[in-house]
C-alpha positions as CSV (number, residue, x, y, z in Angstrom):
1,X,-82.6,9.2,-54.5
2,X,-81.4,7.2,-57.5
3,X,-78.5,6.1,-55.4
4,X,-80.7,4.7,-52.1
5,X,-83.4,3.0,-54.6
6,X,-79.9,1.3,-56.5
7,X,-78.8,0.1,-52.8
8,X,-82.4,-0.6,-52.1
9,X,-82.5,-3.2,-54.9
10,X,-78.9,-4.5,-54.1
11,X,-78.4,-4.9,-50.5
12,X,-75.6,-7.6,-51.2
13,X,-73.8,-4.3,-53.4
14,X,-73.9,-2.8,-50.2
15,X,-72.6,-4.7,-48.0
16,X,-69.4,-5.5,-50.3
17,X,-68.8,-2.1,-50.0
18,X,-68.5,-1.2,-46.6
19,X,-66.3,-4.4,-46.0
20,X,-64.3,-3.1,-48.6
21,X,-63.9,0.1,-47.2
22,X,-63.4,-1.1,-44.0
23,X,-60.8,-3.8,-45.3
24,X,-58.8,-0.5,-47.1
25,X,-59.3,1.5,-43.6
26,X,-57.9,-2.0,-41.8
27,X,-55.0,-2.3,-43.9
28,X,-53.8,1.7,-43.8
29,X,-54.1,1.1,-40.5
30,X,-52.0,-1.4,-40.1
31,X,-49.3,-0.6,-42.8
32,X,-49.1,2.8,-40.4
33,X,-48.7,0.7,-37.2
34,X,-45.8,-1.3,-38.9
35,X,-44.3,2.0,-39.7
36,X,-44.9,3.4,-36.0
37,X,-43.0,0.1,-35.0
38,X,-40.2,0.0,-37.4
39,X,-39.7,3.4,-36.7
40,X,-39.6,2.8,-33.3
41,X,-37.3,0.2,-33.4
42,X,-34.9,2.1,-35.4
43,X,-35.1,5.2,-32.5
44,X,-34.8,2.1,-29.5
45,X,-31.8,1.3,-31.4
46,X,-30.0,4.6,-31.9
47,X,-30.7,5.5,-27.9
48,X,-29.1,2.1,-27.4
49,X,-26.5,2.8,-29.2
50,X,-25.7,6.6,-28.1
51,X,-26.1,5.5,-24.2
52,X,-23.2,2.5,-25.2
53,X,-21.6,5.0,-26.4
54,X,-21.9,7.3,-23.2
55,X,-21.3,4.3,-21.1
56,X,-17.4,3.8,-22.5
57,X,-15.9,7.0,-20.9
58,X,-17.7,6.3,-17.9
59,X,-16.3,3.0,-17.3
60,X,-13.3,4.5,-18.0
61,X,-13.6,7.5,-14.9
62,X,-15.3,4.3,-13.0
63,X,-11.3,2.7,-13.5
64,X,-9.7,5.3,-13.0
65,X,-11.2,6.4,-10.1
66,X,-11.0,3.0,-8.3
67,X,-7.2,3.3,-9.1
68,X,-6.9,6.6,-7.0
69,X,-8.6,5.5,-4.7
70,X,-6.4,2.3,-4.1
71,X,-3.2,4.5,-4.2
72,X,-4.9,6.9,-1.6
73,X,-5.7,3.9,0.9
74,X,-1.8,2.6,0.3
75,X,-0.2,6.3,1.0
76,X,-2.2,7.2,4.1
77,X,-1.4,3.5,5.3
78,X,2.5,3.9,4.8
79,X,1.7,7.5,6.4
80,X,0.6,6.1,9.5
81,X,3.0,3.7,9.8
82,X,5.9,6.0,9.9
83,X,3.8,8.5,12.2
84,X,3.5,5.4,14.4
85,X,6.9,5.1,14.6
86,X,8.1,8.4,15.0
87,X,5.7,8.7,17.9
88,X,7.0,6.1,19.7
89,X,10.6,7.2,19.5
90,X,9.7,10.4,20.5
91,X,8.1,8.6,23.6
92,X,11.4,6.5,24.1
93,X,12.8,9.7,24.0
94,X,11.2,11.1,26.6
95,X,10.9,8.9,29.1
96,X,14.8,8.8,28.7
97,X,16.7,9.4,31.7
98,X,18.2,12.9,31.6
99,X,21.4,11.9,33.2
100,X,22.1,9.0,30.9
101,X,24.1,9.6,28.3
102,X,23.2,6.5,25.9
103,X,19.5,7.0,25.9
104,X,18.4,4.6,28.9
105,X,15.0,4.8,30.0
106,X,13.4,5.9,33.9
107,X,13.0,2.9,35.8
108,X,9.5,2.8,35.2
109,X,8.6,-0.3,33.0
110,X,5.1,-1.3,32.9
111,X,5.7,-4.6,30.6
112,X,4.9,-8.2,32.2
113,X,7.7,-10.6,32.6
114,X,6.3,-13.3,30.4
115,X,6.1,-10.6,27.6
116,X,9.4,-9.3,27.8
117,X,11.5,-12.6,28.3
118,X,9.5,-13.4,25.0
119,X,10.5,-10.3,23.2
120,X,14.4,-11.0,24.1
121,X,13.9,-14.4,23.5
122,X,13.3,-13.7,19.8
123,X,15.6,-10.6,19.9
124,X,18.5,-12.9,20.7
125,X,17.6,-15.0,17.5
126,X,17.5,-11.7,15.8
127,X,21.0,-11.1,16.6
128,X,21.9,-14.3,16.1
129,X,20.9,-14.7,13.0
130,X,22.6,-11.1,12.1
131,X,19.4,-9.6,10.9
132,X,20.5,-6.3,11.6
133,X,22.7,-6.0,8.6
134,X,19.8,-5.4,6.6
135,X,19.2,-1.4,5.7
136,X,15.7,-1.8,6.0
137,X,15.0,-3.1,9.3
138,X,13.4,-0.7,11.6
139,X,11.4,-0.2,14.8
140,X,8.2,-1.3,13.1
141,X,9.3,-4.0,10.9
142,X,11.1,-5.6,13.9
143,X,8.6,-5.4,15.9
144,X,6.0,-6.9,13.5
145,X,8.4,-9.5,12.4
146,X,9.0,-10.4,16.6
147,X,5.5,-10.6,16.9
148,X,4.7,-7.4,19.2
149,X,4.4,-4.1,18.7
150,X,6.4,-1.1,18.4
151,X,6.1,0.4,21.9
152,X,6.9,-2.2,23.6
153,X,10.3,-3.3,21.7
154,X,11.4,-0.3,22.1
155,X,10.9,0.0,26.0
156,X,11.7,-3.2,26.2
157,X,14.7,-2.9,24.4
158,X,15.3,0.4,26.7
159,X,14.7,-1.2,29.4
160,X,17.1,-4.3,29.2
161,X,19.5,-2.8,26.8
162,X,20.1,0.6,28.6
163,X,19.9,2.3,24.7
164,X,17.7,3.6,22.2
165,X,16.5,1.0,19.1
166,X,18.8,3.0,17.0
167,X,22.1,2.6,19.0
168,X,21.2,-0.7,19.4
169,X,21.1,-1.5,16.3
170,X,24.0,0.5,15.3
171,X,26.1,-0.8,18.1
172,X,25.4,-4.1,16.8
173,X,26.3,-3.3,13.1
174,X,29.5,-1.6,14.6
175,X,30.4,-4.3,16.5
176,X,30.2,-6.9,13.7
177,X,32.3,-4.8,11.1
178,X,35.3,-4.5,13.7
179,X,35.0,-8.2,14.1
180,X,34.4,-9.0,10.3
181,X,37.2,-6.7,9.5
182,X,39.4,-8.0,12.0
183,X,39.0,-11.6,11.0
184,X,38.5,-11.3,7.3
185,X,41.3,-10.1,4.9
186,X,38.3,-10.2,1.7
187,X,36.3,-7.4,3.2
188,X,39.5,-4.8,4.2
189,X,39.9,-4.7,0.0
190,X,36.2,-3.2,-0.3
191,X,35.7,0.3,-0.2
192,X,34.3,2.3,2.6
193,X,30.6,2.5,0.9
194,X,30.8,-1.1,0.2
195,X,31.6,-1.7,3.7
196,X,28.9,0.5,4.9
197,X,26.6,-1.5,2.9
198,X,27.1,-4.4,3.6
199,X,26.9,-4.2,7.7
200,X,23.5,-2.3,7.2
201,X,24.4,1.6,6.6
202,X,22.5,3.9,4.0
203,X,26.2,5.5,3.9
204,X,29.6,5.7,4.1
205,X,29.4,8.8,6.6
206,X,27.0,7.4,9.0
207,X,29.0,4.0,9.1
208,X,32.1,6.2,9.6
209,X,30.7,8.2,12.5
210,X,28.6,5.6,14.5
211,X,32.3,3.6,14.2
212,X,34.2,6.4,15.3
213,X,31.7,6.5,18.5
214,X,32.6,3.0,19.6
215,X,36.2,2.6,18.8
216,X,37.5,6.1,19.0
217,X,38.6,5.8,15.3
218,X,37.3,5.9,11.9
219,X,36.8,2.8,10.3
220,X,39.3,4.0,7.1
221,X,42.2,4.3,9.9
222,X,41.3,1.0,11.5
223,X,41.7,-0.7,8.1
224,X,45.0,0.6,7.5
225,X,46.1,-0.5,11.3
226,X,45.0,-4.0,9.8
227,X,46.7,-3.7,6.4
228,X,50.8,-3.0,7.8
């Protein structure tokens, strides 16, 4: 009672002490808030950091797997390319002629004429330009490089040559080492390999034997013929 007459008396007293309180109250509450916050901002941070840090292995599978991938596309690709071209020969083969002993095709040929004098056309420059010593020319990169495809040089080449792509391309290697040898002393000093080499072999013993085929002798006999 004492209390309520004192606040009776001294409404001002009163009023100074609720806004006090509520000031105190005010400021707790706000010193708690900044707390909430910083405390907050500290967690934000750690997450940020701890996902950064689960990030860097991830970008690392990320490489990784793009790199596979890459190398997958690249092997099938070579894959198909020799698949392509083993199909084809085996269709050369095929439509051989049984009675033909060099691999000549059946008389059926399905190619226009303006295609195929255009295939000869640049297969004469081919041979011209003796790019048939090279040890990596094949069915498929000639064909690319002639601008047509594989099938058709091949038939084409059947058709016109009366051979396979491969004695074609042997004969012509054959043909140019007899000559080469013939008419230049340098090359009868290399060796056999060397020889094969350099007139488009992978060996000595396939460059022996596709000689032999032609000239009835191997190629280490015809140099010493040459030599005496």
């Amino acid at each position: 009672m004492a209390v309520v007459k004192l606040y009776r008396h001294y409404p001002c007293y009163l009023i100074l002490t609720i806004s006090s309180l509520k000031i105190n109250a005010m400021d707790k509450l706000s010193l708690t808030s900044a707390n909430e916050s910083a405390l907050s901002f500290q967690g934000d941070q750690t997450a940020y950091q701890g996902q950064e840090t689960l990030f860097q292995p991830k970008k690392w599978l990320l490489k990784i797997s793009s790199e596979l991938t890459t190398l997958l596309i690249n092997f099938h690709k070579q894959r198909w390319e020799r698949y392509e071209a083993k199909l084809s020969y085996l269709q050369t083969t095929n439509n051989a002629s049984p009675n033909s002993g060099n691999g000549a095709t059946s008389t059926s040929f399905s190619i226009s004429k303006a295609i195929t004098e255009a295939v000869l056309q640049k297969l004469h420059a081919f041979e011209q330009e003796h790019g048939y010593l090279s040890t990596s020319v094949s069915l498929m990169s000639l064909s690319t490089e002639l601008g047509t495809n594989s099938s058709y040089l091949s038939k084409i080449i059947n058709h016109t040559k009366g051979k396979t792509f491969k004695k074609y391309l042997n004969d012509l290697r054959v043909a140019h080492a007899h000559t080469a040898l013939k008419t230049n002393p340098i090359k009868r000093k290399y060796t056999i390999e060397a020889l094969a080499f350099d007139f488009g072999f992978k060996s000595a013993e396939n460059f022996s034997k596709k000689f032999k085929e032609v000239y009835g002798m191997y190629p280490s006999k015809y140099l010493r013929q040459l030599r005496t």
